[in-house]
C-alpha positions as YAML, in Angstrom:
chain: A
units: angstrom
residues:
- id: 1
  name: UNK
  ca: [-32.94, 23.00, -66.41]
- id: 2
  name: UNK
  ca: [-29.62, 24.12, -65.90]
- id: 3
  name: UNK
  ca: [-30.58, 26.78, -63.98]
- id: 4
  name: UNK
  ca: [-32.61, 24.82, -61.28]
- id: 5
  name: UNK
  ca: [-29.72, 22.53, -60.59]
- id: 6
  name: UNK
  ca: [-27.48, 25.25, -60.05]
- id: 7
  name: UNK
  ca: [-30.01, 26.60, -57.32]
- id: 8
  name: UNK
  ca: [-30.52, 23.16, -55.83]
- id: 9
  name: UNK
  ca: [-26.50, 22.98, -55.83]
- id: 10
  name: UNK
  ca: [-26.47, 26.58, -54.27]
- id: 11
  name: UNK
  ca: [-29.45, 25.55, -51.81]
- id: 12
  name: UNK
  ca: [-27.39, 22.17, -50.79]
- id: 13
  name: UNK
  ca: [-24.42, 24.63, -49.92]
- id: 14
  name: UNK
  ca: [-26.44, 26.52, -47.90]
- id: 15
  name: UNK
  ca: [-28.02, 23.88, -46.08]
- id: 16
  name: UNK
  ca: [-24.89, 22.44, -45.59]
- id: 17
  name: UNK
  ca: [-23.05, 25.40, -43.94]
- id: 18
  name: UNK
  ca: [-25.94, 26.10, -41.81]
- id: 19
  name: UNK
  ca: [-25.58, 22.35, -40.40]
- id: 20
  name: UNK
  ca: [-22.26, 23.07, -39.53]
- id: 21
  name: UNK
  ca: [-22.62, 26.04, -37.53]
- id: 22
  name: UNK
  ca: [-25.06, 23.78, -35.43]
- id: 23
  name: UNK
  ca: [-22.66, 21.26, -34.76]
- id: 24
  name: UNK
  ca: [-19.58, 23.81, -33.93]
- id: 25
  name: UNK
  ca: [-22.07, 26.15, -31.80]
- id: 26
  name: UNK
  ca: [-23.40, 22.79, -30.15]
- id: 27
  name: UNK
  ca: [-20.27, 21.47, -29.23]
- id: 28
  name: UNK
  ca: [-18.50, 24.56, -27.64]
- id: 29
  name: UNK
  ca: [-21.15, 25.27, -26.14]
- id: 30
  name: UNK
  ca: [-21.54, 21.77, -24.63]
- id: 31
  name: UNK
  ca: [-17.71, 21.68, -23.93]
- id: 32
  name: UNK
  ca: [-17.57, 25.46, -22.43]
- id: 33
  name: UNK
  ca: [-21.20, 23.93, -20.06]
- id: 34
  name: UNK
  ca: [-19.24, 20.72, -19.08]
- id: 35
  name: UNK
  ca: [-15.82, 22.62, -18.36]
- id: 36
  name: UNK
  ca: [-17.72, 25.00, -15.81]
- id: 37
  name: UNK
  ca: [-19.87, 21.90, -13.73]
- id: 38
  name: UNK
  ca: [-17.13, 20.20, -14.05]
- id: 39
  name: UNK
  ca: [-14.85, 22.74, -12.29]
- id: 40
  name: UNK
  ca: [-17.46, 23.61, -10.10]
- id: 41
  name: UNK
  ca: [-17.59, 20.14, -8.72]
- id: 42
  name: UNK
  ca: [-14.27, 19.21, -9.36]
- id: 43
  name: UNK
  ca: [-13.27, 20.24, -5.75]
- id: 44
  name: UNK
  ca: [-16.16, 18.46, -3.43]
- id: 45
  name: UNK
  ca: [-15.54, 15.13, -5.85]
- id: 46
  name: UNK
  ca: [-12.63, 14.15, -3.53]
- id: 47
  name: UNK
  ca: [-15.24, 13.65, -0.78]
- id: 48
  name: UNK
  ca: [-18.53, 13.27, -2.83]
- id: 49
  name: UNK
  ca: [-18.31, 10.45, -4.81]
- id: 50
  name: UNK
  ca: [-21.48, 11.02, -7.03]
- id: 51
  name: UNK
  ca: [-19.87, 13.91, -8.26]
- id: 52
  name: UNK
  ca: [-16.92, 12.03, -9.03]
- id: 53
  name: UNK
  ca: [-19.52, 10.51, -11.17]
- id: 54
  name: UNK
  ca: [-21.08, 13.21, -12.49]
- id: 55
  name: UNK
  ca: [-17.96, 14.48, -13.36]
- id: 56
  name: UNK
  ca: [-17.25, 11.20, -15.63]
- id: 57
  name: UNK
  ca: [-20.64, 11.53, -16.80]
- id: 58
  name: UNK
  ca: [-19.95, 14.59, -17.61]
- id: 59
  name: UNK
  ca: [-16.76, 13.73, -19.77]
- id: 60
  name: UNK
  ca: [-18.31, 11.07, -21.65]
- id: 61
  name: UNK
  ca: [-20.96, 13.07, -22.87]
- id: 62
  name: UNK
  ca: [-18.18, 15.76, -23.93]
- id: 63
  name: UNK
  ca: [-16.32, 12.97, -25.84]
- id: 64
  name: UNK
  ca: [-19.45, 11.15, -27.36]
- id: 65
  name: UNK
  ca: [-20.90, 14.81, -28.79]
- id: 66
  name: UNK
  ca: [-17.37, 15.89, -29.58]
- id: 67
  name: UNK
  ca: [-16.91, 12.74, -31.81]
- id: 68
  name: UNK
  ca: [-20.43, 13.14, -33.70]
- id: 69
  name: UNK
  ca: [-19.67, 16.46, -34.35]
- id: 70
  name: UNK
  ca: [-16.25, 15.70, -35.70]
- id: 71
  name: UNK
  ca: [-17.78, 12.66, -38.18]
- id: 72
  name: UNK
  ca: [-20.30, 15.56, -38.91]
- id: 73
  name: UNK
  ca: [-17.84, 18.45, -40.14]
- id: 74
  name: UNK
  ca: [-15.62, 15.58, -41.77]
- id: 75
  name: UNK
  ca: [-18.71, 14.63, -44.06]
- id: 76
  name: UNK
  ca: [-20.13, 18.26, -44.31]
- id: 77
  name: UNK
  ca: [-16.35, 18.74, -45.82]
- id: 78
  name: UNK
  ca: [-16.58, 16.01, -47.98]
- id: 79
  name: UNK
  ca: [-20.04, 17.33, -48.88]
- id: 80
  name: UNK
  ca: [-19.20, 20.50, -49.95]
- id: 81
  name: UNK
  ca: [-16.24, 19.24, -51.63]
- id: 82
  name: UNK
  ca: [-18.85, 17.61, -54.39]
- id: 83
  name: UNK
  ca: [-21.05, 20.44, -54.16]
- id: 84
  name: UNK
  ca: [-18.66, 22.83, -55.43]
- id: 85
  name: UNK
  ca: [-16.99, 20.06, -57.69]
- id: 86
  name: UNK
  ca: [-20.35, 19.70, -59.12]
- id: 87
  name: UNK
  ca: [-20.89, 23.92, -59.66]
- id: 88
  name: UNK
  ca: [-17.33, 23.79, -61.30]
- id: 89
  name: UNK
  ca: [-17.75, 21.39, -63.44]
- id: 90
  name: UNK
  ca: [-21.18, 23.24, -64.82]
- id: 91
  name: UNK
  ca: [-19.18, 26.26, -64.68]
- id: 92
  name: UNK
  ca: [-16.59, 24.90, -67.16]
- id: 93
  name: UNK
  ca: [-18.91, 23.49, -69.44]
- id: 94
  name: UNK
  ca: [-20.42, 26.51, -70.11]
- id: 95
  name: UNK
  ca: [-17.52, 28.25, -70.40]
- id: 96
  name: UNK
  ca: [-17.64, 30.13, -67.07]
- id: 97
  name: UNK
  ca: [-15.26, 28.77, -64.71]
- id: 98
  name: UNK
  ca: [-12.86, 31.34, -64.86]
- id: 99
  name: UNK
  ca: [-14.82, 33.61, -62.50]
- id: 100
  name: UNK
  ca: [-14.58, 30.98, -60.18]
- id: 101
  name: UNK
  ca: [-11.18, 30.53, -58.08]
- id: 102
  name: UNK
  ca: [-10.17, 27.01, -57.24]
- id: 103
  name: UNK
  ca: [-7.98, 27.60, -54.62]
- id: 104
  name: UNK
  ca: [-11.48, 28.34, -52.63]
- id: 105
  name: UNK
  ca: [-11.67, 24.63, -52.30]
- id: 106
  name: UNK
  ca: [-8.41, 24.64, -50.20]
- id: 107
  name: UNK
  ca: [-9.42, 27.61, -47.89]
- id: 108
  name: UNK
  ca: [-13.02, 25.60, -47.39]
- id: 109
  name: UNK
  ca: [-10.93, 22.58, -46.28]
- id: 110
  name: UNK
  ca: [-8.43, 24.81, -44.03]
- id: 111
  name: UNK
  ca: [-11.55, 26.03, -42.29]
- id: 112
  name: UNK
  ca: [-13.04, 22.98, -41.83]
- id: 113
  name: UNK
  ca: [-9.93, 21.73, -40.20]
- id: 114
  name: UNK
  ca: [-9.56, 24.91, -38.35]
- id: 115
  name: UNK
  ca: [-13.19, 24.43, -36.93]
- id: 116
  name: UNK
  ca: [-12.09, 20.61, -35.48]
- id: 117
  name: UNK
  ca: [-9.09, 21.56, -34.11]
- id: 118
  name: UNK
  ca: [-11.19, 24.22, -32.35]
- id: 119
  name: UNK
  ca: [-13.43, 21.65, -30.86]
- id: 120
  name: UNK
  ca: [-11.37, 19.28, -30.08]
- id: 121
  name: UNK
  ca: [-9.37, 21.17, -27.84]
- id: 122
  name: UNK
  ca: [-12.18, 22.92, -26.29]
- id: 123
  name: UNK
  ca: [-12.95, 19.47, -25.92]
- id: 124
  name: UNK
  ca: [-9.85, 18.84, -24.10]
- id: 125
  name: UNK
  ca: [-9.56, 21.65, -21.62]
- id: 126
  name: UNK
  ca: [-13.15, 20.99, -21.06]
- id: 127
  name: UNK
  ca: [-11.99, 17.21, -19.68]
- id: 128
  name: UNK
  ca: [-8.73, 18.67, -18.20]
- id: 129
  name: UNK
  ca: [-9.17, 21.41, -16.18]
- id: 130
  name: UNK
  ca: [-11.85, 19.86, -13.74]
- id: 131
  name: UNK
  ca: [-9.10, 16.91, -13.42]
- id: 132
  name: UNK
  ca: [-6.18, 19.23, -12.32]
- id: 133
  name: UNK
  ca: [-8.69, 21.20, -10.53]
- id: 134
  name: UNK
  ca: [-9.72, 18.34, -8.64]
...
């Protein structure tokens, strides 16, 4: 029995990572998309007014999808966190935790921070530049 929860914990992991690379590939990719119509229209918007409002359109969906995918890696941090909480504390009761190094937990929540900051100010060029531009 042991045995199958440590695959299900293993399989949650997995699952969990691969949701994450969604959201990060979503949102630059949605930020790098909005930064170039953005800049493209960013110059006629002084005389075109719908693409002034494309251009705000264009922001808020940045900022809505930039915030879900922020919540997202926040709880796909805190979801690991008691996925690998879980696997230690199996690993210690059968004696096996030293194989496994703690300070893992740490690097998993650097990179986790690492991949928000990335967003967000991809995020933030991707509202700023068409603004200056413009």
């Amino acid at each position: 029995m042991l045995e199958k929860v440590h695959e299900h914990i293993v399989s949650e992991l997995q699952q969990n990572t691969r949701t994450d690379t969604i959201f990060i590939i979503t949102a630059i990719f949605l930020n790098l998309l909005a930064l170039g119509v953005n800049a493209a229209t960013a110059e006629n918007s002084r005389e075109d007014t719908n693409l002034l409002i494309v251009m705000f359109v264009m922001v808020a969906l940045v900022i809505v999808v930039n915030i879900i995918v922020i919540i997202g890696l926040l709880k796909g941090k805190q979801t690991r966190g008691k996925l690998i909480g879980g696997l230690l504390q199996m690993y210690k009761d059968q004696d096996v935790d030293k194989y496994y190094d703690v300070s893992l937990l740490t690097n998993y929540n650097t990179r986790y921070n690492l991949f928000i900051l990335v967003v967000v100010f991809i995020g933030a060029i991707a509202i700023a530049i068409p603004f200056i531009i413009r």
